[in-house]
C-alpha positions in Angstrom: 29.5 -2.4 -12.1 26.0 -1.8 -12.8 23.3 -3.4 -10.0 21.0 -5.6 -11.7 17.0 -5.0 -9.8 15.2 -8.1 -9.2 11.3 -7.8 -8.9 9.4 -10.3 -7.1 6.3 -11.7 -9.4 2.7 -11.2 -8.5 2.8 -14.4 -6.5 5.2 -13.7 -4.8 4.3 -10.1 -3.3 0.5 -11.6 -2.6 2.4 -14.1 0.1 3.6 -11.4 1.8 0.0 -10.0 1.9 -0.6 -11.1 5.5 2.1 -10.0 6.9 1.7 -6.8 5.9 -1.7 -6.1 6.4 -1.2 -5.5 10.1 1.9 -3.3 8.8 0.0 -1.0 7.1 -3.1 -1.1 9.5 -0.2 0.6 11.7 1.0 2.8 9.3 -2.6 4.0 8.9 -3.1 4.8 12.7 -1.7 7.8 12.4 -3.7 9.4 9.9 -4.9 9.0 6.1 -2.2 8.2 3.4 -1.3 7.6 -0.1 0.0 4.8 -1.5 3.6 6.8 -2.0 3.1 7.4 1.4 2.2 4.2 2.9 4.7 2.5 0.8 7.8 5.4 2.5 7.0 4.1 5.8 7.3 0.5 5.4 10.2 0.9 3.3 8.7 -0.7 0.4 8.4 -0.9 -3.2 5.0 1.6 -3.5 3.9 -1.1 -6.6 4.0 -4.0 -4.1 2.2 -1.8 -1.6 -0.3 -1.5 -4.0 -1.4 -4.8 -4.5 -1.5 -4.7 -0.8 -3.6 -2.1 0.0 -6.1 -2.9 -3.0 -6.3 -6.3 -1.8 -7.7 -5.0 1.8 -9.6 -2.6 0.2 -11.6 -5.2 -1.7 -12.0 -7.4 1.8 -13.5 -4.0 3.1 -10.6 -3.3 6.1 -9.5 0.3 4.0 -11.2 2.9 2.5 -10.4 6.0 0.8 -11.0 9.2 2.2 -12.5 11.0 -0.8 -14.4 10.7 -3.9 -11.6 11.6 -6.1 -8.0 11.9 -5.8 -5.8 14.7 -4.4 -4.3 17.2 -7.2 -1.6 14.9 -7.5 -4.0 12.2 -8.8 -3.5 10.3 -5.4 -6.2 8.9 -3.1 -5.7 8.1 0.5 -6.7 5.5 2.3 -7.7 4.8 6.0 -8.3 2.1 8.3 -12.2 1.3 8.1 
């Protein structure tokens, strides 16, 4: 029997938003990350961390570390 993968909608993952902020303002304490990276500690999907982390990098509370990504076309992010 095959498992079927529900994905949340857009909506959806933005609630969560809140919550997780602080979560990855944790995750972040220990260094500079990717979003693969970020997403592996939390134990989330890295496409809902995304929307995450771009949201608090809009609101100014993240930043990248670098002008472009790392070879494997990844930026990371820190706590501002």
């Amino acid at each position: 029997m095959t498992e079927e993968i529900i994905q949340r909608g857009v909506a959806e993952i933005m609630r969560d938003e809140m919550v997780m902020r602080d979560k990855i303002i944790a995750v972040l304490q220990d260094g500079p990350k990717t979003i693969v990276e970020i997403a592996e500690s939390l134990g989330c999907p890295s496409h809902e961390v995304m929307y995450w982390v771009m949201a608090m990098w809009r609101y100014g509370r993240i930043e990248e570390t670098a002008v472009k990504p790392d070879d494997d076309g990844y930026f990371k992010y820190r706590v501002k």
